[in-house]
N, C-alpha and C positions, 0 to 999 in steps of 0.2 A: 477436411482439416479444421480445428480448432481452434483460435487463437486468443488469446487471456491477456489481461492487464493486472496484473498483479499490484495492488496499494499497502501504503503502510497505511497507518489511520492515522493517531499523532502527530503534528507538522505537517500533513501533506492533505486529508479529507478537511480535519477540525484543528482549531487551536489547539495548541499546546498547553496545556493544565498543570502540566505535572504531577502524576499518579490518577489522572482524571478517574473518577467512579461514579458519579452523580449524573443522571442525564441533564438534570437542570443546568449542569454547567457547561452543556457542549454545544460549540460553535461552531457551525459549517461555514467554510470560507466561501468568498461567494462565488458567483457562477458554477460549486463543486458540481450541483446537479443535473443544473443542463449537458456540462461538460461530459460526465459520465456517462447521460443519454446520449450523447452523438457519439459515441465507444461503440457502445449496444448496438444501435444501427448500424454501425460500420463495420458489426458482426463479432466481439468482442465478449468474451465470458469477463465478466468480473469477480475479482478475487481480493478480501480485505487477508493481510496477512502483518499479525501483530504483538509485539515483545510487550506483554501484559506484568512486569515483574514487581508491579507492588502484591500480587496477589502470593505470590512465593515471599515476599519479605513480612506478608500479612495484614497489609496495608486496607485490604478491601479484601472482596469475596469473588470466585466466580461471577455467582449468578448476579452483583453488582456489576461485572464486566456487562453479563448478558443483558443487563437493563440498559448500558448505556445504548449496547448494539443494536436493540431492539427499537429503541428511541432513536438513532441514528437511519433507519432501516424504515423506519415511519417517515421520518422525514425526506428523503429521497425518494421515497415511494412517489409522494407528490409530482416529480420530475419524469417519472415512468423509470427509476434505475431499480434494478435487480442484483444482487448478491448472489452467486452461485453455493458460494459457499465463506464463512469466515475463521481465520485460522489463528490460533491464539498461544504463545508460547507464554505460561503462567510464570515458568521456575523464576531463582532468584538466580542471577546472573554467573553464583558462585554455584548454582549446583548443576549437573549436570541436564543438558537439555537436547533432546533430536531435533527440536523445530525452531528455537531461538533463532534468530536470524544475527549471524549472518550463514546461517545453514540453511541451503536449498531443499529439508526436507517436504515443508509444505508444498513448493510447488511443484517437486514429484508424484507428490500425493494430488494432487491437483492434477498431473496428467495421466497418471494410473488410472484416478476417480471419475473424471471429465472429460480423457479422451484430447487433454490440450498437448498442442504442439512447440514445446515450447521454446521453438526455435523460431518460429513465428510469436511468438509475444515478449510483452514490455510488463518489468518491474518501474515502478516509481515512489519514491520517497523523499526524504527529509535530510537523511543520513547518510554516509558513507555503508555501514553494516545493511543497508535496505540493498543500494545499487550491489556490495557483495554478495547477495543471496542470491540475486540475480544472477551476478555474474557466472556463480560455482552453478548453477541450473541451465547455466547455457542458453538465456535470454536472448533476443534479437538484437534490445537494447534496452540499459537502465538509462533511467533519468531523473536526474535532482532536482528537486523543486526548492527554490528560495524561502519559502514559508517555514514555517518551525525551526529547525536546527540550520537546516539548508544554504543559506544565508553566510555562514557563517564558516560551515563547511565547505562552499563553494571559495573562498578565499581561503583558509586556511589547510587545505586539501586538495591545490590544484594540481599535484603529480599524480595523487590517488585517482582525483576524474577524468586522466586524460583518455578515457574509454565512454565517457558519460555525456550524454547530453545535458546542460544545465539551463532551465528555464525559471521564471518570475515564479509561475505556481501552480495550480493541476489545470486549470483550464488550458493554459500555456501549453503544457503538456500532455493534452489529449487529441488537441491542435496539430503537433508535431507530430504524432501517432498517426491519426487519422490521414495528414497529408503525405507523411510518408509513405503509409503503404497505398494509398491513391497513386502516387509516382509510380508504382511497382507495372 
């Protein structure tokens, strides 16, 4: 059995930018790396999965996404964290999309591709539409993280998370992961 962590990237990995394209301006929150490592160990595919839509409003490019990722991807590297794979829904919000979240299509594709189970694994995010993705994938459990949007949505959204774990920020929540399924 296979089991995944599914991430947003925006508000939950790095700071919030807004339209971020630059790697120069991406900020890993801290502890994200260790935290991710101790995932990995605890047997854990990682999966970034992420609503890229300035590149549909034409804001940046693709391969400007890919530069952040790649920069992102270097930098964890340092921690020993690994990417299975990263999942990118370009459109703009008005046009039609398979993978935008809050549609579980990536992480089907994620279990078709990698063999996850993904009734054993965890989405976490920022937003209400991250924990949704999850939920329509039939996740073990989403969880909100306070950083980025989170904060904000955890108060002003609390009938929406009452299915949701809600913690400070991903270390917080890799924590909860990890000792949960220790408890199993």
């Amino acid at each position: 059995m296979k089991r995944a962590v599914f991430l947003d990237r925006d508000g939950t990995l790095i700071e919030e930018k807004g339209y971020l394209h630059r790697p120069e301006e991406v900020v890993i929150f801290p502890g994200v790396g260790p935290a991710l490592k101790g995932l990995q160990d605890a047997g854990f595919l990682l999966f970034m999965v992420t609503n890229q839509s300035g590149i549909g409003r034409g804001y940046f490019t693709l391969s400007q996404v890919e530069c952040v990722h790649q920069f992102l991807i270097a930098q964890l590297a340092r921690d020993g964290v690994r990417f299975e794979k990263i999942y990118i829904a370009a459109e703009h919000p008005d046009q039609p999309s398979r993978g935008r979240k809050p549609s579980p299509a990536f992480l089907f594709d994620a279990r078709d591709e990698f063999g996850v189970e993904l009734g054993e694994s965890y989405m976490v995010g920022d937003k209400l539409i991250d924990l949704q993705c999850g939920w329509n994938a039939g996740v073990k459990k989403s969880i909100l993280v306070r950083t980025g949007y989170g904060g904000e949505a955890a108060s002003s959204q609390t009938a929406a998370l009452s299915d949701a774990i809600v913690v400070d920020d991903l270390p917080a929540a890799c924590r909860w992961i990890v000792n949960a399924c220790a408890g199993e």
